[in-house]
C-alpha positions as CSV (number, residue, x, y, z in Angstrom):
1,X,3.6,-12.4,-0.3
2,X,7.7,-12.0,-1.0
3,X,7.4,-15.7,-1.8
4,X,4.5,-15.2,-4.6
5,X,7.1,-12.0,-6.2
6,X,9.7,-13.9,-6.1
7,X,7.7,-16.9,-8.2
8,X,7.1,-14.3,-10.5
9,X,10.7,-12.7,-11.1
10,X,11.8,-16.5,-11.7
11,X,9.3,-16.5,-14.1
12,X,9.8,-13.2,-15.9
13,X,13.5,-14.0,-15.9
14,X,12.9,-16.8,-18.0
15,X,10.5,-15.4,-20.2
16,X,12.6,-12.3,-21.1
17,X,15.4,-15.1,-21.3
18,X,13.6,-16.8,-24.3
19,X,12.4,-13.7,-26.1
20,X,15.6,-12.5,-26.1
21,X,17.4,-15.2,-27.8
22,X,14.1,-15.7,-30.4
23,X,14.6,-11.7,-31.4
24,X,18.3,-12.3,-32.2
25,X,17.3,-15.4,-34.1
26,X,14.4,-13.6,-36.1
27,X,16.8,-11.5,-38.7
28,X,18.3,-15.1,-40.0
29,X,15.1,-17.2,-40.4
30,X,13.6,-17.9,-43.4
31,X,10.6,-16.0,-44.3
32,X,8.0,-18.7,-43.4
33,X,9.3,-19.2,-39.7
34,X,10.7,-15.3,-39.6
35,X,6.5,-14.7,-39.5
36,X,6.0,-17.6,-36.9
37,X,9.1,-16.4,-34.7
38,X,7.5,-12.7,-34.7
39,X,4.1,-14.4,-33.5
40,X,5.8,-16.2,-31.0
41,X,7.5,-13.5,-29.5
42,X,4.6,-10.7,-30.0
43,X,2.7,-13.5,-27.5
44,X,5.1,-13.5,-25.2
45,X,6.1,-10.0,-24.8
46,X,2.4,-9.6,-23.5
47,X,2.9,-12.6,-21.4
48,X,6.0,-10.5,-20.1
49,X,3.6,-7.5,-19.7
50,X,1.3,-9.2,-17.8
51,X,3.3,-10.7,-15.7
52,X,4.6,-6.8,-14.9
53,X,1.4,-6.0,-13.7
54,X,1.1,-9.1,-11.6
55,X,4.3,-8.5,-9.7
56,X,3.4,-4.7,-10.1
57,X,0.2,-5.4,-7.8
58,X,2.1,-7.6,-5.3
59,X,4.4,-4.7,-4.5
60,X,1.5,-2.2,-3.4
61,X,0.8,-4.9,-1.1
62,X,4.3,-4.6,0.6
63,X,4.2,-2.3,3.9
64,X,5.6,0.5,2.9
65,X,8.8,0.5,5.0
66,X,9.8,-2.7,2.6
67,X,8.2,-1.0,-0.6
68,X,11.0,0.6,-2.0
69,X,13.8,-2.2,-2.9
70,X,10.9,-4.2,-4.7
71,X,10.2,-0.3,-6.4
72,X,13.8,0.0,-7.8
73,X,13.8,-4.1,-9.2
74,X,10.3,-2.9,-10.6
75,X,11.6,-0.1,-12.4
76,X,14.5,-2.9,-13.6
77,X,12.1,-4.7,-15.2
78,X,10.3,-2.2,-17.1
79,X,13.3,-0.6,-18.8
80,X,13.9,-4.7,-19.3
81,X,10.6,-4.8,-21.1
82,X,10.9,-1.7,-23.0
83,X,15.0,-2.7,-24.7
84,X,12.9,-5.7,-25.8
85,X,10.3,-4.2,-27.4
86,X,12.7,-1.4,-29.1
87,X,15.1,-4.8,-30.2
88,X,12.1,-6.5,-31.6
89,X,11.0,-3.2,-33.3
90,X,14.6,-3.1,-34.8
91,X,14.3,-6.9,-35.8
92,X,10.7,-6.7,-37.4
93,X,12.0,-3.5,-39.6
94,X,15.1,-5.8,-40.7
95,X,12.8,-8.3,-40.9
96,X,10.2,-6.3,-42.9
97,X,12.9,-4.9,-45.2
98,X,14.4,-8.1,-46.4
99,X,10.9,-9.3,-47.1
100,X,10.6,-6.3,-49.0
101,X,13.9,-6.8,-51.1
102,X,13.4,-10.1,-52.0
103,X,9.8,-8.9,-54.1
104,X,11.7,-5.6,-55.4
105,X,15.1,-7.0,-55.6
106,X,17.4,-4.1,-56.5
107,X,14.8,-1.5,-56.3
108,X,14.9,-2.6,-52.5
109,X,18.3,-1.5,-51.7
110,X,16.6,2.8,-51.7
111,X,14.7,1.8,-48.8
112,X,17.9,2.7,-46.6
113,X,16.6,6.3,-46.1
114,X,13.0,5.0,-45.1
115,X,14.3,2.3,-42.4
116,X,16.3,5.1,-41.1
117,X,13.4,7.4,-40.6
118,X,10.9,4.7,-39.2
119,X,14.1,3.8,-36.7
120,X,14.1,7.4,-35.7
121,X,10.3,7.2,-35.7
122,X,10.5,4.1,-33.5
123,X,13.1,5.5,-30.5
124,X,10.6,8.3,-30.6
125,X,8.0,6.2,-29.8
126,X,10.1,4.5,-27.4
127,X,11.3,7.6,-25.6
128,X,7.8,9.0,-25.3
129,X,6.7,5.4,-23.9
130,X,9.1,5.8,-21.2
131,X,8.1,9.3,-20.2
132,X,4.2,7.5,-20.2
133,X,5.5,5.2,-18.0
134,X,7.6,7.3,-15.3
135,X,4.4,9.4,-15.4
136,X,1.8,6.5,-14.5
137,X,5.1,5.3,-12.0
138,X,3.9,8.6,-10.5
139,X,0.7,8.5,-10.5
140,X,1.4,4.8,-8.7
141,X,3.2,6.2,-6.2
142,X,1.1,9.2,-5.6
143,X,-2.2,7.0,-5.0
144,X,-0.2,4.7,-2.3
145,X,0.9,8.0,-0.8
146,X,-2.7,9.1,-0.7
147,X,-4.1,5.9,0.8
148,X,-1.3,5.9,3.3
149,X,-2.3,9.1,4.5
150,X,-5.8,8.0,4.7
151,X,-5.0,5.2,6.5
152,X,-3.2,7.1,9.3
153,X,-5.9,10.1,9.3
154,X,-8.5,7.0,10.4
155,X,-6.4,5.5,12.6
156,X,-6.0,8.9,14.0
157,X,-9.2,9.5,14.7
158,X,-9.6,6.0,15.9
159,X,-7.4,7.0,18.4
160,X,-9.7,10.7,19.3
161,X,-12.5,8.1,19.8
162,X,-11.2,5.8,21.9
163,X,-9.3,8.8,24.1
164,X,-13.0,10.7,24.1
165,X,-14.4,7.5,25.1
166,X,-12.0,7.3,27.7
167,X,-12.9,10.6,29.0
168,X,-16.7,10.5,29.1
169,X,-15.9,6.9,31.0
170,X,-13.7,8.9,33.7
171,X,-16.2,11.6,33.8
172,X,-19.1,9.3,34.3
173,X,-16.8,7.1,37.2
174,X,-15.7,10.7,38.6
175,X,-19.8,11.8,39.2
176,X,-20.4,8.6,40.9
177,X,-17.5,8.8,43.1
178,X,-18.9,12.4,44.1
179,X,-22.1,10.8,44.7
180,X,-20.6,8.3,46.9
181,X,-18.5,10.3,48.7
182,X,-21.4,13.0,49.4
183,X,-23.9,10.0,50.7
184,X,-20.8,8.9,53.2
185,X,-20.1,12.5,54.1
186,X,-24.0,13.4,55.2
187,X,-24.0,9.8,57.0
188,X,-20.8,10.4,58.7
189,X,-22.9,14.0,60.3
190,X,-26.0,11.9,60.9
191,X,-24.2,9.3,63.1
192,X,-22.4,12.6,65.1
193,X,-25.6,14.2,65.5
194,X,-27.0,10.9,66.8
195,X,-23.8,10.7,68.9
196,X,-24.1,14.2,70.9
197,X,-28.0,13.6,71.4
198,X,-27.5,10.1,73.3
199,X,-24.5,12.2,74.6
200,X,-27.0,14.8,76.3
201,X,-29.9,12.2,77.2
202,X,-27.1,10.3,79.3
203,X,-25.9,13.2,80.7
204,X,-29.6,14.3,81.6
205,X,-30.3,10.8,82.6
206,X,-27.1,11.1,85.5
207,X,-28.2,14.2,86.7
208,X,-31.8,13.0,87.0
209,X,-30.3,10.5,88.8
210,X,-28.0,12.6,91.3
211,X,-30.8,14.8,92.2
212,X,-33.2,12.3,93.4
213,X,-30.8,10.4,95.2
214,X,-29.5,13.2,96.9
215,X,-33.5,14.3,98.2
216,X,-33.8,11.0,99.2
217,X,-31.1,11.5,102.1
């Protein structure tokens, strides 16, 4: 499984490699291939996204003793994700107003006060994405709690099972043995009984004996 995260980091290293150096290239393109270029990398930030929730999935399959350096290098990656969507915001508004200023010429230069608000608007955004982010973290990390507890409460009572199965089998081995023991016991008095009987018919049997032999003289 490490193996399969680790194809993905390469990957994803990459990836954010290339979208990085197309945003800083975006601002200096020419209108036709600044449209292309913000295409391009609007593809392969979802690309980057998707491979998030590739490596994402990977990680809940980690034991949970190993889970928490692949967690932090997780959370790396996100706040990776997220500077490159706030620098491609940045870009696309630069980009948008020099697209703008070219059609208004002059008149284009009052837009200062509007790129200023819909950058304040955009780190808003941003910030607000974070906190939805650390909050679905949470929720994440909440649901593997959960199923870890789950899965120890049924191994748990795996355990009672077995240990209750255990018992009824020494219970059920204890009521033979009794049974056993009782049938030896009541054989053990049989063969004593037996014993003093043939004890008294010899003894019978000498006397018998003595007496007629002593008439006879």
């Amino acid at each position: 499984m490490s193996s399969d995260f680790e194809g993905y980091e390469q990957d994803f290293s990459v990836l954010t490699a290339e979208i990085t150096s197309k945003i800083s290239r975006v601002p200096r393109l020419p209108p036709d291939e600044k449209k292309q270029m913000v295409a391009n990398v609007e593809k392969q930030l979802e690309e980057a996204r998707e491979l998030l929730e590739q490596m994402d999935l990977e990680v809940r399959e980690i034991p949970p003793q190993s889970r928490g350096m692949y967690s932090n290098r997780m959370r790396s990656y996100k706040q990776e994700v997220g500077k490159l969507e706030t620098d491609f915001k940045r870009s696309r508004i630069a980009y948008s107003d020099e697209v703008r200023n070219e059609l208004l010429g002059d008149a284009g230069n009052s837009s200062e006060s509007q790129r200023a608000h819909l950058l304040d608007n955009t780190e808003r955004l941003e910030r607000s994405s974070r906190r939805l982010e650390a909050g679905y973290q949470i929720a994440v990390e909440t649901e593997q709690i959960g199923q870890e507890m789950l899965e120890n409460l049924s191994h748990d009572r795996e355990k009672i099972q077995r240990a209750r199965e255990r018992l009824r089998e020494t219970d059920a081995n204890l009521g033979k043995s009794s049974r056993i023991l009782t049938g030896m016991l009541r054989r053990i008095i049989q063969n004593r009984i037996l014993l003093v009987i043939l004890g008294i018919i010899v003894v019978i049997s000498i006397l018998t004996a003595i007496t007629f032999f002593v008439k006879g003289h």
